[in-house]
FIVEXNU-43704 format. One record per atom (N, C-alpha, C, CB): residue number from 1; residue in one letter; atom name; x, y negated, z negated. Coordinates in steps of 0.001 Angstrom, whole numbers, plus 500000, padded with zeros to 6 digits. Glycine has a CB too. Example, Ala and Ser with C-alpha at 12.3 -4.5 7.8 and 13.67 -1.06 7.14 Angstrom:
<pts>
PT   num   residuo   atomo        u        v        w
PT     1         A       N   513190   505690   492200
PT     1         A      CA   512300   504500   492200
PT     1         A       C   513200   503300   492200
PT     1         A      CB   511308   504473   490954
PT     2         S       N   512850   502250   492920
PT     2         S      CA   513670   501060   492860
PT     2         S       C   512900   499970   492130
PT     2         S      CB   514084   500598   494275
</pts>
This chain:
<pts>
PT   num   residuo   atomo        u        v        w
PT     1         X       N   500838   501177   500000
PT     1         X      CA   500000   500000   500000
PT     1         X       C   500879   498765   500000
PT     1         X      CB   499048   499999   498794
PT     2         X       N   500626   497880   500668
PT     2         X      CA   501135   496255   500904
PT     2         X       C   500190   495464   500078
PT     2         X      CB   501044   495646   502614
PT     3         X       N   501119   494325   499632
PT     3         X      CA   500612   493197   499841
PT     3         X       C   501250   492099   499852
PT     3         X      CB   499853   493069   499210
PT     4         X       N   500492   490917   500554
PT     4         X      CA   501051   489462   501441
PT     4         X       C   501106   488873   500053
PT     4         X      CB   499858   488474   502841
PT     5         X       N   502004   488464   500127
PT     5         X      CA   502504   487145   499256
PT     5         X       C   502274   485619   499908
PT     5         X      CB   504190   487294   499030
PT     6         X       N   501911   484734   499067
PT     6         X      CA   501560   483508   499673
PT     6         X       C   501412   482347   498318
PT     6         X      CB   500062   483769   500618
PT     7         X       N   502412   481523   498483
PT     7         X      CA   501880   480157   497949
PT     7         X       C   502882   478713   498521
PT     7         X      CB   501941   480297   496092
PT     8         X       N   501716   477982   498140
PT     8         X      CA   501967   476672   498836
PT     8         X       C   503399   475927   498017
PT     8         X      CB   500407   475631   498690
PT     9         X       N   503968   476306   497609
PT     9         X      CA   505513   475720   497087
PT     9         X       C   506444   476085   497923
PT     9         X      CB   506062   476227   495692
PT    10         X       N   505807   476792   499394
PT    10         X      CA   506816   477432   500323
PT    10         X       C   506471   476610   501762
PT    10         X      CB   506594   479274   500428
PT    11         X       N   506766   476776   502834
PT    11         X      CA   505941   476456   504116
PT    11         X       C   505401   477207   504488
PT    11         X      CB   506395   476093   505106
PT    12         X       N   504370   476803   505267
PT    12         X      CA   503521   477901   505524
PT    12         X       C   504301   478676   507063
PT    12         X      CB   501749   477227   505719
PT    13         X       N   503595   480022   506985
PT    13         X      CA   504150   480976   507883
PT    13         X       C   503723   480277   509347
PT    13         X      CB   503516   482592   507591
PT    14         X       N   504700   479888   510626
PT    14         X      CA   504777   479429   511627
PT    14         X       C   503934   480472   512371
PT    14         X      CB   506084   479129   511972
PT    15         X       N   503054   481398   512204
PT    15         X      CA   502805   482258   513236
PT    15         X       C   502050   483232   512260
PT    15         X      CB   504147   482816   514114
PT    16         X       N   502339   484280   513274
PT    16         X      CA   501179   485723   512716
PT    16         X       C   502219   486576   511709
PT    16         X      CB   500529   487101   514395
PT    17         X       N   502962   486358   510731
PT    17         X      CA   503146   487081   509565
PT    17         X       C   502977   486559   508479
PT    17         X      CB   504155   487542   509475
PT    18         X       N   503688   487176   507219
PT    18         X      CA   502931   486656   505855
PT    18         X       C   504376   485826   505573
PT    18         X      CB   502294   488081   504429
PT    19         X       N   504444   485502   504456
PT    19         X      CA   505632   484736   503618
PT    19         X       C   506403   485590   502969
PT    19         X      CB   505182   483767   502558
PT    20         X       N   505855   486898   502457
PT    20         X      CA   506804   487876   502200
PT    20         X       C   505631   489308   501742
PT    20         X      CB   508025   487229   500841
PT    21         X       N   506072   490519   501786
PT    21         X      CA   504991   491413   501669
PT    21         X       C   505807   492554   501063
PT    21         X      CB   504172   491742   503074
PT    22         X       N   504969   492776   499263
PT    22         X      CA   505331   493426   498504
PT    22         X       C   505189   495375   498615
PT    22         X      CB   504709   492703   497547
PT    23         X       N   505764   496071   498813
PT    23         X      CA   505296   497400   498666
PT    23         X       C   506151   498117   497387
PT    23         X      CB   505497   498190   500133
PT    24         X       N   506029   499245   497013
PT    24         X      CA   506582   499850   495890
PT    24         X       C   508018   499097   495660
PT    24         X      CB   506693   501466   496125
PT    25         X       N   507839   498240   494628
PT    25         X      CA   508025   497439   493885
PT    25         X       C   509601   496850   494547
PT    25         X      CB   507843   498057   492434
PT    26         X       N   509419   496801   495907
PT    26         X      CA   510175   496152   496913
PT    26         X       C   509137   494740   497675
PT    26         X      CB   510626   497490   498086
PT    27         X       N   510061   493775   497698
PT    27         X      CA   510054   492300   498102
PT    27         X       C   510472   492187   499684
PT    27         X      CB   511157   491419   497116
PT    28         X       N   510220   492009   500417
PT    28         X      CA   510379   491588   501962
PT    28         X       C   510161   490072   502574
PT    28         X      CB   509374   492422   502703
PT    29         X       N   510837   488989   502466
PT    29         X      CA   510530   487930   502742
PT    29         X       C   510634   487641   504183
PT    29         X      CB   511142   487209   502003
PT    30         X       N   510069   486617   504440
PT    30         X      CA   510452   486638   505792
PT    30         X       C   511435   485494   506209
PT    30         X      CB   509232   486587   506601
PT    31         X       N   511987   484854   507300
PT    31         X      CA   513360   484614   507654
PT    31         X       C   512370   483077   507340
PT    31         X      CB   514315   485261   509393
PT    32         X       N   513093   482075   506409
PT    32         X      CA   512659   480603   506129
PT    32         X       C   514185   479873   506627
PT    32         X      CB   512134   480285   504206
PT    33         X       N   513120   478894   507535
PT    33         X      CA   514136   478037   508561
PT    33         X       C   514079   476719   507163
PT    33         X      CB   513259   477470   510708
PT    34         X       N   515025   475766   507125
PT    34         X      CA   514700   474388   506158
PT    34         X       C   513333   473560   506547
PT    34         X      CB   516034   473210   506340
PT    35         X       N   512223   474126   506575
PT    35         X      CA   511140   473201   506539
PT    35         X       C   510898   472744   505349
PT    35         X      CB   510025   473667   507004
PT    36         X       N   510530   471990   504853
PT    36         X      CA   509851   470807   503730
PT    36         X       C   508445   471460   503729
PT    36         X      CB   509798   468863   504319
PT    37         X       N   508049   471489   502364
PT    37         X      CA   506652   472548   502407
PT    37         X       C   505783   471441   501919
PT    37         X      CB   506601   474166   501258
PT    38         X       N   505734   470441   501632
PT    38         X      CA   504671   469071   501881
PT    38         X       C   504277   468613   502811
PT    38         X      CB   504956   468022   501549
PT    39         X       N   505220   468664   503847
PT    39         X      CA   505132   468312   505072
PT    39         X       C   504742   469221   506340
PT    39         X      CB   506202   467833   505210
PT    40         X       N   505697   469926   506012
PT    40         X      CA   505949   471323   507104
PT    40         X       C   506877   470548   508240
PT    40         X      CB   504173   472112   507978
PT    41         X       N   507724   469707   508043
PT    41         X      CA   508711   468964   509018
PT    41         X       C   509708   469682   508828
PT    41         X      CB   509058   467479   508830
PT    42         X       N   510523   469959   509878
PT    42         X      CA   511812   470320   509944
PT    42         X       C   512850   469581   509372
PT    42         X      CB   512073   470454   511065
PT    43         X       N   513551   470178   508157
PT    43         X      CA   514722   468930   507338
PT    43         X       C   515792   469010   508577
PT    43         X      CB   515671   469533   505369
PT    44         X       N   516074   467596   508105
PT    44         X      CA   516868   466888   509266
PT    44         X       C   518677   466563   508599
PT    44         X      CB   515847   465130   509690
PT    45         X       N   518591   466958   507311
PT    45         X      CA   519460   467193   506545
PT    45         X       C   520775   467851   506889
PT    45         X      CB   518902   467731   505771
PT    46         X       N   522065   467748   506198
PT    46         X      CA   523293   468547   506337
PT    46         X       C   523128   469665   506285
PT    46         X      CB   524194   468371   505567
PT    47         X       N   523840   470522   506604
PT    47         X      CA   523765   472311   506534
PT    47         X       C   523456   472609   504798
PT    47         X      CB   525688   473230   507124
PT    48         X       N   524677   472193   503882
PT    48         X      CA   523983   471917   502611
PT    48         X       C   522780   471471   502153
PT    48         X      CB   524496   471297   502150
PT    49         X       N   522134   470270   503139
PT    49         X      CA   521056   470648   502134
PT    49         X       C   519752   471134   502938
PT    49         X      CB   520686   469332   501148
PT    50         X       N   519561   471730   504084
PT    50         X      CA   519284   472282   504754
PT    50         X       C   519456   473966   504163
PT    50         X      CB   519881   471714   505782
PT    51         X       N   521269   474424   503628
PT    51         X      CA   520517   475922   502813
PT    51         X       C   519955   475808   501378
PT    51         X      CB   521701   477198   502585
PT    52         X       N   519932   474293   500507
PT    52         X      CA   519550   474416   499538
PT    52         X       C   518237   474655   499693
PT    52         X      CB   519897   473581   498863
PT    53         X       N   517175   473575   500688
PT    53         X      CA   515700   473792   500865
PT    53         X       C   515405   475246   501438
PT    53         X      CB   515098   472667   501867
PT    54         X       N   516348   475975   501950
PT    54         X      CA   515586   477301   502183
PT    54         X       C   515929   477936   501276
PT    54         X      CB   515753   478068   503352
PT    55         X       N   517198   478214   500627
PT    55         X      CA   517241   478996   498985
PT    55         X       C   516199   478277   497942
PT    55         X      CB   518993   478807   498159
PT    56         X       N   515807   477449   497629
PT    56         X      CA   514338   476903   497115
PT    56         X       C   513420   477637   497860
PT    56         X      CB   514017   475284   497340
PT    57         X       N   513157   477237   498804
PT    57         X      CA   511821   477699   499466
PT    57         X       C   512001   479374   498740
PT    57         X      CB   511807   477553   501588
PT    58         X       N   513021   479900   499055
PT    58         X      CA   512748   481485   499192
PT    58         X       C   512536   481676   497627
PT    58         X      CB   514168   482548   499950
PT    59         X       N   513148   480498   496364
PT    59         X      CA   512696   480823   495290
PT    59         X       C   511156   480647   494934
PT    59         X      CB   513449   480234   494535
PT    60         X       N   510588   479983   495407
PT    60         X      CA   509381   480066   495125
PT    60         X       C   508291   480886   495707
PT    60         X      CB   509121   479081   495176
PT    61         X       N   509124   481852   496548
PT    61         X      CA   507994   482861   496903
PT    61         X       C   508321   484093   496101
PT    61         X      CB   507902   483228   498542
PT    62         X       N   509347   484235   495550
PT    62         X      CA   510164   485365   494581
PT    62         X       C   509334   485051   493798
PT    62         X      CB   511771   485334   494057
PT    63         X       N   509262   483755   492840
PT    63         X      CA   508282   483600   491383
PT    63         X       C   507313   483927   492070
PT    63         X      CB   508033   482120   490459
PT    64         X       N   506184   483321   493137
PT    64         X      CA   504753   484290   493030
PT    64         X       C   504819   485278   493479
PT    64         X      CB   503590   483936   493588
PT    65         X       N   505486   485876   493295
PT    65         X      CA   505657   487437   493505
PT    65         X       C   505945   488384   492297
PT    65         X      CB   506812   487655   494445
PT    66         X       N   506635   487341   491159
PT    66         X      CA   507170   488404   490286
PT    66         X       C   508343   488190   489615
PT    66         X      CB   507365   489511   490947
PT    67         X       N   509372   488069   490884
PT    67         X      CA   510696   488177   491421
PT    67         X       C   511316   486753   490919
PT    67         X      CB   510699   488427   493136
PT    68         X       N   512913   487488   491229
PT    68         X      CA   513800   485853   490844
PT    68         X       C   515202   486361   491781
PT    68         X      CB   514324   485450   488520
PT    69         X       N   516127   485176   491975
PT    69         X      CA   517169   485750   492493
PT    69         X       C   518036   486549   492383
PT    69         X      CB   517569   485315   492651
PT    70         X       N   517481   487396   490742
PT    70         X      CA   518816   488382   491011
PT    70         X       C   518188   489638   491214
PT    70         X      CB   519994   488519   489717
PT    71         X       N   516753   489584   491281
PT    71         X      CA   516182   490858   492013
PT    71         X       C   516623   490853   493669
PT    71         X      CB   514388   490846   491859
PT    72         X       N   517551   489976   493912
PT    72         X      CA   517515   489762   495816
PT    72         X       C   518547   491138   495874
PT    72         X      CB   518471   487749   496766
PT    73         X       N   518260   492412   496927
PT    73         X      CA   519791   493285   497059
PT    73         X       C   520199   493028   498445
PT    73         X      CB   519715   495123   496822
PT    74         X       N   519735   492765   499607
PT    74         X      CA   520171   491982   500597
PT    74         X       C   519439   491031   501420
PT    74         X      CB   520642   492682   501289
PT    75         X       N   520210   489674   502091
PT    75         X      CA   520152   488751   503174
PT    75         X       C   520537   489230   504021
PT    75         X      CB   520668   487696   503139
PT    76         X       N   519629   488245   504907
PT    76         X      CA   520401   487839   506270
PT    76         X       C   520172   486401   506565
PT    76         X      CB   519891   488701   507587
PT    77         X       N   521703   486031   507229
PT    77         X      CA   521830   484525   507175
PT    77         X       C   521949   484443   508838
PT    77         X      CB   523300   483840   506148
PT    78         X       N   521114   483403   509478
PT    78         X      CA   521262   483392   510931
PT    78         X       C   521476   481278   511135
PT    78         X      CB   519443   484365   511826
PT    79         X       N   522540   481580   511742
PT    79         X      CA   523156   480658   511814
PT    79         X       C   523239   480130   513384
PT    79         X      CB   524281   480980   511151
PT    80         X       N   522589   478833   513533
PT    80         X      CA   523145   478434   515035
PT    80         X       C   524363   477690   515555
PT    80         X      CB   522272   477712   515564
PT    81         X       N   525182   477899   514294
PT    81         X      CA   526728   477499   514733
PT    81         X       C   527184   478109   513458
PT    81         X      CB   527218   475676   515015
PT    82         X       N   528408   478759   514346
PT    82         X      CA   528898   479618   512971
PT    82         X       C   529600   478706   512690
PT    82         X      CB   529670   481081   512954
PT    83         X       N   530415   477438   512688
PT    83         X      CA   531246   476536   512120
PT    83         X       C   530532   476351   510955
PT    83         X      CB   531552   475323   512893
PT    84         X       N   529126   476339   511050
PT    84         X      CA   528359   476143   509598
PT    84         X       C   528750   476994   508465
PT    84         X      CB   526863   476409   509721
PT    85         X       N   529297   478140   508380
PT    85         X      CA   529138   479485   508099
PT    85         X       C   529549   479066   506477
PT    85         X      CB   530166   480693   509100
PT    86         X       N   530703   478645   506135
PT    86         X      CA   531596   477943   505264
PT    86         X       C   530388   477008   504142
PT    86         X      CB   532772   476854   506358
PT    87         X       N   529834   476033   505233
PT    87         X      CA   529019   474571   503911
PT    87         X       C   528296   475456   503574
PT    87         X      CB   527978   472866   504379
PT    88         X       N   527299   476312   504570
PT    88         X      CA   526163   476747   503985
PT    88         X       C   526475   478344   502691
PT    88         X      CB   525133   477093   505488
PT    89         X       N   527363   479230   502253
PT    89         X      CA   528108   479744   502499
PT    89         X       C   528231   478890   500664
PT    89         X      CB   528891   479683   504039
PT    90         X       N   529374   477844   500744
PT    90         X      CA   529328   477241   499645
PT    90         X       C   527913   477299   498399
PT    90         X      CB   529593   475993   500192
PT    91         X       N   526628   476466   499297
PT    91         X      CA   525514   476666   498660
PT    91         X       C   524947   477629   498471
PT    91         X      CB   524852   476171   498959
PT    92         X       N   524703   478405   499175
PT    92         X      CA   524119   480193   498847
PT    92         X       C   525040   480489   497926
PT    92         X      CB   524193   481538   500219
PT    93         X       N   525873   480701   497809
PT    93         X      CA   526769   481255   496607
PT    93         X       C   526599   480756   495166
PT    93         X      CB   528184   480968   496908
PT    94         X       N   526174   479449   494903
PT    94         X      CA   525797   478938   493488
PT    94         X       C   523998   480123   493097
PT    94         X      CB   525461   476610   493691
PT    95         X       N   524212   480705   494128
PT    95         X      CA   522181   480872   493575
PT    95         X       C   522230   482492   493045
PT    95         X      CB   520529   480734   495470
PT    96         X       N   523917   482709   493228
PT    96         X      CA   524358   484179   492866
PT    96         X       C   525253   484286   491300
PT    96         X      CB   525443   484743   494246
PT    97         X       N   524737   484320   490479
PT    97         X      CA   525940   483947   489385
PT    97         X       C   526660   485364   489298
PT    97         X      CB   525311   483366   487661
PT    98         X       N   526214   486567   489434
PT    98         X      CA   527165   487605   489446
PT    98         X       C   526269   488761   490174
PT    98         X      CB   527758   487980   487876
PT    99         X       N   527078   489605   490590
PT    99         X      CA   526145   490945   491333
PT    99         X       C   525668   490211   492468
PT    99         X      CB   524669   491692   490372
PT   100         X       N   526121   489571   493728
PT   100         X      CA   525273   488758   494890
PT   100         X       C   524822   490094   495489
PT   100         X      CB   526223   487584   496100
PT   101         X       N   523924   490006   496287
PT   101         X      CA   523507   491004   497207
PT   101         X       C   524306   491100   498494
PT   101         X      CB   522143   490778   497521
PT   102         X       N   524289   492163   498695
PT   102         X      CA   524539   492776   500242
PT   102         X       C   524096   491420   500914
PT   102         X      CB   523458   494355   500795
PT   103         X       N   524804   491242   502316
PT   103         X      CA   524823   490198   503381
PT   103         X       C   524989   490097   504710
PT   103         X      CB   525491   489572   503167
PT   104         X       N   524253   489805   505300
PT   104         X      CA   524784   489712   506932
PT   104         X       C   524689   488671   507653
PT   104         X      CB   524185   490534   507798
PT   105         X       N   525846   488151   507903
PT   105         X      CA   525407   486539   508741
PT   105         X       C   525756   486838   509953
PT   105         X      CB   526254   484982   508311
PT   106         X       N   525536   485985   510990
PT   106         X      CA   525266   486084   512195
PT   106         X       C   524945   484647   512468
PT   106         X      CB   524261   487099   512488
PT   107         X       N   525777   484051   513755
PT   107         X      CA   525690   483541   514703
PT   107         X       C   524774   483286   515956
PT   107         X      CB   526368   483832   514825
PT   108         X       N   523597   482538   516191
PT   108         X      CA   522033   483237   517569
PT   108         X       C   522642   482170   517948
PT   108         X      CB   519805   483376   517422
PT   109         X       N   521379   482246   519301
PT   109         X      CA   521483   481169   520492
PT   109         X       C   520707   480403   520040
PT   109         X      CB   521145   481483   521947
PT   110         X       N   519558   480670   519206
PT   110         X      CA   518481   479504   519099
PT   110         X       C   517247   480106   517549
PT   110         X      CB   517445   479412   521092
PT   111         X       N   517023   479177   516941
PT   111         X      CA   516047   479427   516022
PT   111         X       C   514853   478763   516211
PT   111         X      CB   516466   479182   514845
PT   112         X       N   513856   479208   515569
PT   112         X      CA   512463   478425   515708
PT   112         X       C   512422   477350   515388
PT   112         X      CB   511462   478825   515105
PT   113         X       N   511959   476596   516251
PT   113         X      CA   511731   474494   516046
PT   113         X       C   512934   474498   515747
PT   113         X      CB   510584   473482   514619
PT   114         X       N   514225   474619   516675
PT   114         X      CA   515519   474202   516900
PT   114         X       C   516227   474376   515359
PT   114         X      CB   515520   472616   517557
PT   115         X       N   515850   475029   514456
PT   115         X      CA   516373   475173   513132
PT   115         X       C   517919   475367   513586
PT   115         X      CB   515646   476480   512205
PT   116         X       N   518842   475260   512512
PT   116         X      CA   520205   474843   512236
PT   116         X       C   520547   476670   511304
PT   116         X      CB   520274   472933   511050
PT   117         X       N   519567   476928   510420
PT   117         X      CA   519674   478257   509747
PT   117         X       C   518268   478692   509195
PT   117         X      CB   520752   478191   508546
PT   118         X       N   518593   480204   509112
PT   118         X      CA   517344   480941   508940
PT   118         X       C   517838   482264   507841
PT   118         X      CB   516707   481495   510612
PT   119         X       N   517247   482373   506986
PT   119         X      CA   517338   483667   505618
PT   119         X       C   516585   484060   505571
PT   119         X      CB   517518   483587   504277
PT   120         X       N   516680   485858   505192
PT   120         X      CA   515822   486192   505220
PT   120         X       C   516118   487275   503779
PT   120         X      CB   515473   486511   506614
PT   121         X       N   515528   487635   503012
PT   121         X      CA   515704   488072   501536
PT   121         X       C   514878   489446   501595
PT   121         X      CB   515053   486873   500314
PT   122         X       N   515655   490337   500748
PT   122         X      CA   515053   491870   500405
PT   122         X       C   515104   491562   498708
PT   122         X      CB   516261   493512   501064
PT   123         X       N   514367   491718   498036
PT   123         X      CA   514528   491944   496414
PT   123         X       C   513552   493224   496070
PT   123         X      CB   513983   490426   495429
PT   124         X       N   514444   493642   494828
PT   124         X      CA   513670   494806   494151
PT   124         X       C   513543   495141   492834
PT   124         X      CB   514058   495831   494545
PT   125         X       N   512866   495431   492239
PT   125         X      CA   512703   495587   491194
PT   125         X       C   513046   496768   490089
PT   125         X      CB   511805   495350   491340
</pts>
């Protein structure tokens, strides 16, 4: 059995999936580009603070879920310039105080509404 996770301290889902979807007592988020969840505008911000608003964003779908960051056991970080790899890289790393999860970053050609970076979070309980 599933279920969709959803609250408004996040942006809302660009399309036809949920914000993250819980099954035996596993977390599945889905990939959050830096949108502003008041707005739903694309942050126009440095790579820093561009991964701080999506490590936020992704914390507040962990709390209505349950969850917190050290239930996360792996990311994925999608990056449209790996020169970023480093600032953003810096900030993700403060949201790990010990035990970080498994990781995979990666370099694309293009993200949704021209995003700069995109995460995507597994946590478990």
């Amino acid at each position: 059995m599933k279920k969709a996770i959803h609250t408004d301290k996040a942006p809302k889902a660009i399309g036809p999936y949920s914000q993250a979807i819980e099954t035996r007592n596993m977390l599945f988020v889905s990939g959050q580009i830096p949108i502003i969840p008041q707005t739903g505008e694309l942050s126009q911000g440095s790579i820093s603070e561009q991964t701080k608003l999506v490590m936020d964003n992704i914390g507040e779908i962990l709390k209505e879920a349950g969850y917190n960051y050290n239930n996360i056991v792996k990311t994925t970080c999608l990056l449209a310039d790996i020169k970023d790899f480093q600032e953003m890289n810096n900030v993700y790393g403060g949201y790990f105080s010990e035990n970080p999860p498994a990781r995979s970053a990666f370099a694309v050609k293009d993200l949704p509404k021209g995003a700069q970076l995109e995460i995507e979070v597994i946590a478990s309980k």
